[in-house]
C-alpha positions in Angstrom: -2.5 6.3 1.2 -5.3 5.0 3.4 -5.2 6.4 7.0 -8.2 6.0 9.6 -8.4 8.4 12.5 -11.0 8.2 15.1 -13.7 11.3 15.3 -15.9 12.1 18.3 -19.1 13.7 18.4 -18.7 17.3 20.5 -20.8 20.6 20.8 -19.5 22.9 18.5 -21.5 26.7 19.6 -25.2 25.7 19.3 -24.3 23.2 16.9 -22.8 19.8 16.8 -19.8 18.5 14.7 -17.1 16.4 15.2 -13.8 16.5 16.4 -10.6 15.5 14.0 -7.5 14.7 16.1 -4.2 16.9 15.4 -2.6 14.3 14.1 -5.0 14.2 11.2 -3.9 17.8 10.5 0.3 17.1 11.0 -0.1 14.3 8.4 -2.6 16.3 5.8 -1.7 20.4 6.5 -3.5 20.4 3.2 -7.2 20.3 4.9 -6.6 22.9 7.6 -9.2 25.5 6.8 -10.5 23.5 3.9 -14.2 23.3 3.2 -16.2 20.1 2.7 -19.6 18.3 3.5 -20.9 14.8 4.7 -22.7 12.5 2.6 -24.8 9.6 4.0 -24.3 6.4 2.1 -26.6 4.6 4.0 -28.1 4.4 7.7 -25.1 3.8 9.4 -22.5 4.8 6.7 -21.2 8.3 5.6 -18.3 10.2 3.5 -16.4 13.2 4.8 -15.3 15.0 1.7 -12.8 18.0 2.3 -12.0 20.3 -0.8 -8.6 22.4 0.4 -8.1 25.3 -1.5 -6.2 25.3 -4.8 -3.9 27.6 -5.6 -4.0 27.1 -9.3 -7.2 28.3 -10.8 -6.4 25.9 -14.0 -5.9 22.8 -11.7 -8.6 24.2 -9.4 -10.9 24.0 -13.1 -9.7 20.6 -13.4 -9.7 19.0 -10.3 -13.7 20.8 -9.9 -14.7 18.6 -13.0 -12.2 15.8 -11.2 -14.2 15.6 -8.2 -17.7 16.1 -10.2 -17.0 12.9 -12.1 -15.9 10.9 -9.3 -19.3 12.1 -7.1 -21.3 10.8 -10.1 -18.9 7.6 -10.3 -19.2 7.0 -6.3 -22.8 8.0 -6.4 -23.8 5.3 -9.4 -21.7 2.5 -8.0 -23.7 2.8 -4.1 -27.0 2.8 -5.6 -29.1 -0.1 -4.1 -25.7 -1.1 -1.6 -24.5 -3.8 -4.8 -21.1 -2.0 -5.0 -18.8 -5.1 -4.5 -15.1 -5.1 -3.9 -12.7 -6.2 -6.6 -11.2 -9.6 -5.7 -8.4 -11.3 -6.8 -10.5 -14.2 -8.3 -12.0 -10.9 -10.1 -8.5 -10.0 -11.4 -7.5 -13.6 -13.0 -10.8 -13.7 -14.5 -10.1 -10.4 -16.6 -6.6 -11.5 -17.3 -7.1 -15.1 -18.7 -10.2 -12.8 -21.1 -7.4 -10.9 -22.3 -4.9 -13.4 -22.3 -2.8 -13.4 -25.7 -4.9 -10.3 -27.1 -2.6 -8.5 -29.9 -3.5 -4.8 -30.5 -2.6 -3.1 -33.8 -3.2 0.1 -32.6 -0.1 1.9 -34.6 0.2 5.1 -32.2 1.1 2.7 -29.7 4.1 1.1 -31.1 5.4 4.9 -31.7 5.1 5.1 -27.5 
């Protein structure tokens, strides 16, 4: 579920912030209200996180560690800009390495 919306820069108070179109909000009711923050990737690249509140405080527990793993994950992997897409020359390479692999892991046949 990959949507891009166009944002625009606008005067927010004595601040500046950017402006999310409605429709953003009809599709994701989720992030009205919801807190987040920006992260620059590089000079002309950046990440809008939004965290929408969690009803659940186990799930809110879990999705908290969630997101702190997958900051670390996204963090490691953009270090120096050598994070590559995953190609489809990528995907039969790793399939003809596991080609014809048996496992004997016994809780796995109980499935």
């Amino acid at each position: 579920m990959s949507n891009s919306y166009s944002i625009r820069s606008t005067k927010i108070g004595n601040s500046a912030g950017f402006r999310l179109p409605a429709e953003f909000y009809r599709e994701h009711p989720q992030f009205a209200n919801a807190d987040g923050w920006i992260e620059v990737l590089s000079p002309d690249t950046a990440i809008l996180r939004i965290s929408p509140q969690s009803g659940d405080d186990e799930d809110a527990e879990e999705s908290v560690m969630m997101r702190l793993f997958l900051d670390f994950a996204i963090t490691e992997a953009l270090k120096n800009n050598t994070l590559q897409p995953y190609t489809t020359e990528m995907s039969k390479a790793a399939h003809e390495l596991i080609a014809g692999v048996q496992l004997d892991d016994e809780s796995l046949e109980d499935g």
